[in-house]
Structures are given as structure tokens and as C-alpha cells.
C-alpha positions, 0 to 999 in steps of 0.5 A: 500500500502505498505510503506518504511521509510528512514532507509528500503530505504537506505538499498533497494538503498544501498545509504547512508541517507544523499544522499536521504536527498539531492535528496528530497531536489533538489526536486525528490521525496517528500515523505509522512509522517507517525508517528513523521514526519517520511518520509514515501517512496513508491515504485515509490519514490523508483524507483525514487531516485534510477533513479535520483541519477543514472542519476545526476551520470551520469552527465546527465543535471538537466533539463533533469533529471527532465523532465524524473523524471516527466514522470517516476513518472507519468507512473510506476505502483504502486506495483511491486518488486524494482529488477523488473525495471531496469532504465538507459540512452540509447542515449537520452532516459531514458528506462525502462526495466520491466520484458522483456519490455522495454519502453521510461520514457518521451513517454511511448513508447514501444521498444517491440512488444507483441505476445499472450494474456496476460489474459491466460498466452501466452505473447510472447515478439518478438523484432525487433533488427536491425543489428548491427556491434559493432566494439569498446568497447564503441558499446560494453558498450552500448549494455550490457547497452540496454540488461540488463533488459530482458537478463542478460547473454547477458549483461554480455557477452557484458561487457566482448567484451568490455573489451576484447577490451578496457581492462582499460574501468572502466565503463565497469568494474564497470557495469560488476561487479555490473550486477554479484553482482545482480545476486548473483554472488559475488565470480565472481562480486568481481574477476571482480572489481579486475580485473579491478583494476589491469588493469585500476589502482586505481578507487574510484568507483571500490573500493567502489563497491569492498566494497559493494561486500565483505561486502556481503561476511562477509569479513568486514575488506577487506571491510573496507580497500577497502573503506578506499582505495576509501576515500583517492582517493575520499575525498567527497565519502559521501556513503563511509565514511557513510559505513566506519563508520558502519562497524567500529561499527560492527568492534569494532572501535569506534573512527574510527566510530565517526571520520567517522560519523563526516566526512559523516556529514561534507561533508552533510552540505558542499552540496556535 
């Protein structure tokens, strides 16, 4: 089976060494050990601290991620592509999408029914979808957050009606922005968080995912800039002073680079 160490998985996740450290260390996932007591993660670690800092972000309750995290751990197959599982909060679920399915983390049940046989290759997915009057850009948020896993587009399209609605909606935005930047639409991901920015003024977590998106690009200086940007509204952004102290590497800046490590540092031991 295979098997990511720290450095493989912080690339995956795109989350900073010390913020998985501190999800193994509230007691998420405990991963293996290889050569030298190195972590060894795999894949339904993986998934697993994706969807436990996605959910801590989301201020959802320690109790309750934990008994989702349980169930999770429990239920997800153990190969599968990380892009092939989308994991979000939805009222007071935890769904998982995969491929077209989507299904409660703490039931397992289905949100989908199944037409066809699956040994020749005629699995047809049908959906009863209730009719629904979205009238306001919060209907409008929660939909593109329902449709994510199995239609993108329409996601994306749901995105948008919010913002049309509520243009200063930063989650909006930032779910908007980060849907394009998966799909490989950075030119469009980058003109949606800008977007949003001039609209709903300066947002820490807008700029980091500006950040993340120019980087992508090759455009390290505006990343770098853009990071600085979300560290001065956010001082105890960690995953920012980590990136900022990478690209100052890359950059030729070494006193910026140590000057950033220690920060990233410090606030690791500061438990935030």
C-alpha cells in the first residue's frame, strides 16, 4: 500500500508541517512509522487531516469533529486518488462526495440512488433533488457547497448567484476561487480572489489563497507580497509565514527566510 511521509503530505494538503504536527497531536490521525521514526501517512490519514483541519476551520465543535473523524476513518476505502473525495459540512452532516456519490461520514448513508450494474460498466447515478427556491446568497453558498463533488460547473455557477447577490460574501469568494484553482483554472481562480478583494476589502484568507494561486503561476514575488499582505492582517497565519519563508529561499532572501522560519516556529510552540 502505498505510503506518504510528512514532507509528500504537506505538499498533497498544501498545509504547512507544523499544522499536521498539531492535528496528530489533538489526536486525528496517528500515523505509522517507517525508517528513523519517520511518520509514515496513508491515504485515509490523508483524507483525514485534510477533513479535520477543514472542519476545526470551520469552527465546527471538537466533539463533533471527532465523532465524524471516527466514522470517516472507519468507512473510506483504502486506495483511491486524494482529488477523488471531496469532504465538507452540509447542515449537520459531514458528506462525502466520491466520484458522483455522495454519502453521510457518521451513517454511511447514501444521498444517491444507483441505476445499472456496476460489474459491466452501466452505473447510472439518478438523484432525487427536491425543489428548491434559493432566494439569498447564503441558499446560494450552500448549494455550490452540496454540488461540488459530482458537478463542478454547477458549483461554480452557484458561487457566482451568490455573489451576484451578496457581492462582499468572502466565503463565497474564497470557495469560488479555490473550486477554479482545482480545476486548473488559475488565470480565472486568481481574477476571482481579486475580485473579491476589491469588493469585500482586505481578507487574510483571500490573500493567502491569492498566494497559493500565483505561486502556481511562477509569479513568486506577487506571491510573496500577497502573503506578506495576509501576515500583517493575520499575525498567527502559521501556513503563511511557513510559505513566506520558502519562497524567500527560492527568492534569494535569506534573512527574510530565517526571520520567517523563526516566526512559523514561534507561533508552533505558542499552540496556535
Amino acid at each position: 500500500m502505498v505510503d506518504y511521509g510528512l514532507r509528500e503530505a504537506a505538499k498533497l494538503l498544501r498545509l504547512a508541517p507544523g499544522t499536521i504536527r498539531r492535528l496528530i497531536r489533538a489526536g486525528f490521525v496517528s500515523p505509522s512509522r517507517g525508517p528513523r521514526n519517520a511518520w509514515r501517512f496513508s491515504f485515509r490519514d490523508l483524507i483525514v487531516l485534510r477533513t479535520a483541519q477543514s472542519l476545526v476551520a470551520a469552527n465546527v465543535s471538537p466533539r463533533r469533529v471527532m465523532r465524524s473523524i471516527r466514522e470517516l476513518r472507519r468507512r473510506l476505502p483504502s486506495a483511491m486518488p486524494l482529488s477523488g473525495l471531496n469532504i465538507s459540512a452540509e447542515g449537520d452532516h459531514l458528506v462525502v462526495g466520491e466520484g458522483t456519490a455522495r454519502w453521510h461520514a457518521e451513517s454511511g448513508q447514501y444521498l444517491l440512488r444507483f441505476h445499472g450494474n456496476p460489474a459491466d460498466g452501466s452505473l447510472r447515478v439518478m438523484e432525487t433533488r427536491r425543489r428548491e427556491q434559493l432566494s439569498s446568497a447564503a441558499d446560494w453558498f450552500d448549494r455550490g457547497a452540496a454540488l461540488e463533488a459530482a458537478d463542478a460547473e454547477a458549483a461554480l455557477a452557484a458561487y457566482e448567484h451568490a455573489l451576484a447577490l451578496e457581492p462582499g460574501m468572502p466565503e463565497a469568494g474564497i470557495n469560488l476561487g479555490r473550486l477554479l484553482h482545482q480545476l486548473g483554472r488559475l488565470t480565472d481562480a486568481e481574477q476571482a480572489y481579486r475580485g473579491a478583494l476589491r469588493i469585500s476589502g482586505d481578507d487574510a484568507r483571500l490573500l493567502y489563497n491569492l498566494g497559493l494561486v500565483l505561486e502556481d503561476l511562477g509569479r513568486r514575488e506577487e506571491a510573496f507580497n500577497a502573503y506578506e499582505a495576509a501576515l500583517r492582517l493575520n499575525p498567527r497565519f502559521a501556513d503563511c509565514c511557513y510559505n513566506l519563508a520558502l519562497l524567500s529561499e527560492a527568492l534569494r532572501k535569506p534573512r527574510e527566510a530565517i526571520r520567517y522560519m523563526a516566526q512559523y516556529r514561534r507561533l508552533l510552540q505558542s499552540g496556535k
